[in-house]
N, C-alpha and C positions, 0 to 999 in steps of 0.2 A: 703544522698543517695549514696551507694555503684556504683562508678564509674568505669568502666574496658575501657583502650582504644578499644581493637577491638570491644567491645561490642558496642562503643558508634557510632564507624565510620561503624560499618553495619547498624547501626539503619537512620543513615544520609542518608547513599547510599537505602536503601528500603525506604526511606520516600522520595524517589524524582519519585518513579515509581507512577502512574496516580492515584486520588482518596486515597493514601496512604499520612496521616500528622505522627506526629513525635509517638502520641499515639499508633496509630495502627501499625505503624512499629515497637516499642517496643513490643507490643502484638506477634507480628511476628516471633523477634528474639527470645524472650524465649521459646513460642514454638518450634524453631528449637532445640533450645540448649537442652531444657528437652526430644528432643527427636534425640539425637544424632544420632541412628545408623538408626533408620527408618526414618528419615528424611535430616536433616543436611548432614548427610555425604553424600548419594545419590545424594542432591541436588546441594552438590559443585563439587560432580565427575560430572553433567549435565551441569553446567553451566561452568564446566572448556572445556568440550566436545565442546557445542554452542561455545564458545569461539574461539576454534580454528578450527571448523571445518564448521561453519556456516559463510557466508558474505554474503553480496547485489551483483548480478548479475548487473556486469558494463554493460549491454548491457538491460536487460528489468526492471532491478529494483526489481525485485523478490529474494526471498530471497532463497540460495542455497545452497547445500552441496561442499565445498571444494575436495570433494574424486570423487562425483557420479556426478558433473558439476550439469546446470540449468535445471529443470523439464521444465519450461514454456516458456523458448523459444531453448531448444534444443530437445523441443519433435521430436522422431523420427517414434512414434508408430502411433502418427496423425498428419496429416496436415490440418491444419485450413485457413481461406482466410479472416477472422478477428482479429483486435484487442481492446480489451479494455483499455481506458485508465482511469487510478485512481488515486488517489493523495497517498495513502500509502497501504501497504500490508493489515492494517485492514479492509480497504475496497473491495480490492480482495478478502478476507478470507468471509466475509458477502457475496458475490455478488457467490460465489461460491458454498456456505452452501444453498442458493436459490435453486442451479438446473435450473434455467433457461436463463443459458448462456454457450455454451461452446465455446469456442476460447481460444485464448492467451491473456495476459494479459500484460499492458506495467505500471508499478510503476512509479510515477513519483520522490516518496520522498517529494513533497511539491508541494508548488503554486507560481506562480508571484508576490509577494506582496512589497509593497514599505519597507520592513521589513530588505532589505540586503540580499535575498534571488536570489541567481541568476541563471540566464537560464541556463547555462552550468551546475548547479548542478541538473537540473531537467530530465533529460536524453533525449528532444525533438530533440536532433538533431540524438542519434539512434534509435528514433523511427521513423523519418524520414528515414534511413535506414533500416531497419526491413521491413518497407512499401514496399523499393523499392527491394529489395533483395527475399523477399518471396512472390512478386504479392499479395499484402495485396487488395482485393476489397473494404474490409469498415475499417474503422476505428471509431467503439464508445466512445464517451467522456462521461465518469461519473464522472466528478470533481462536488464539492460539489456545492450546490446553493447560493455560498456565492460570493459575490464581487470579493473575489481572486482566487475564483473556475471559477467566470465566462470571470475574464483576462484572466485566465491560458487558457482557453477553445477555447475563441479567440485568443488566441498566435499560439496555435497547428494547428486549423484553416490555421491561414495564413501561418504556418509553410509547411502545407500537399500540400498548392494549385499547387504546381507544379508534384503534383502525381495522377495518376490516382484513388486512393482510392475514395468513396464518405467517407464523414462526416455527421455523425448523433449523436444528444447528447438524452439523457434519458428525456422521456416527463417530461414536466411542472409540475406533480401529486409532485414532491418530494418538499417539503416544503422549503422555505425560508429560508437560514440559518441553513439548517439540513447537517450533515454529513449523507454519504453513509452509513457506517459503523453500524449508528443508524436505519437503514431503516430496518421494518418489510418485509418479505417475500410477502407477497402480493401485497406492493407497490412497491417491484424491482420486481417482475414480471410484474403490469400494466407498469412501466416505462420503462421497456426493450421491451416492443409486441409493447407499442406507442410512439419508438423513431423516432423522428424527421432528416429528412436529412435536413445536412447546404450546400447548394448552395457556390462553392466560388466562388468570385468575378473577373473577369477579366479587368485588368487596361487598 
């Protein structure tokens, strides 16, 4: 089989994006290539674009335009007195597509997990900020219903109690083990009308 290096180092790099093995990334590349100018080439003038002109917003974890600053926590056209918190942009993007939630949004990038994965990369100490700087009244936890969704959840928790926010996480309806992201629309609707306030604890 006719071997070309670039040919072979795109097929590596698109076979590591999610659901994609080494076949259907080949499938991938030739298609691009058979289709040079309506595809291919657009595609790398876009991905040279995200490149340099998209980052993660150090302050809410949302992802941003480098030119036009952060939509979702430099809004200026609304003020909201909530925040949600999620573990990645996929799960904002889903929670969003719903319509039945409007506030701001705090990304975390991940979870608390015994994994190497550490707090300072998770952005709770400017959400703690955020909280106290914009009179944040509630703060929603949507971290998944997984064991590192439910650390994470207790972290932020103890993280908020010295703030006047309450704390309320998404009812019990979302499955065990489910990512947000995966959630149909009428389950993050009953989960968001039956969220639950967390009480913090005073020592």
């Amino acid at each position: 089989m006719q071997e070309i290096k670039e040919i072979e180092e795109l097929v590596k790099l698109i076979s590591k994006l999610p659901g994609l093995g080494p076949r259907s990334s080949r499938r991938i590349v030739l298609k691009l290539i058979n289709n040079r100018e309506e595809i291919l080439k657009p595609t790398a003038n876009s991905l040279a674009k995200v490149f340099k002109n998209v980052s993660r917003c150090q302050s809410c974890g949302a992802l941003k335009s480098n030119i036009e600053g952060c939509n979702n926590c430099e809004n200026i056209k609304q003020k909201y007195n909530k925040i949600c918190v999620v573990e990645t942009v996929s799960d904002q993007w889903a929670i969003e597509n719903s319509n039945i939630y409007q506030g701001y949004f705090h990304i975390l990038g991940g979870t608390v997990s015994s994994l190497g994965q550490r707090k300072e990369d998770l952005l709770i100490n400017s959400l703690v900020e955020r909280v106290k700087r914009d009179n944040i009244e509630e703060v929603i936890i949507a971290t998944s219903a997984t064991v590192e969704g439910q650390t994470t959840a207790y972290y932020i928790q103890d993280s908020l109690k010295n703030t006047i926010a309450k704390v309320s996480r998404l009812a019990r309806g979302i499955p065990i083990g489910t990512d947000v992201e995966n959630l149909d629309d009428g389950t993050l609707v009953a989960a968001f009308k039956n969220r639950d306030r967390i009480e913090n604890s005073s020592d």
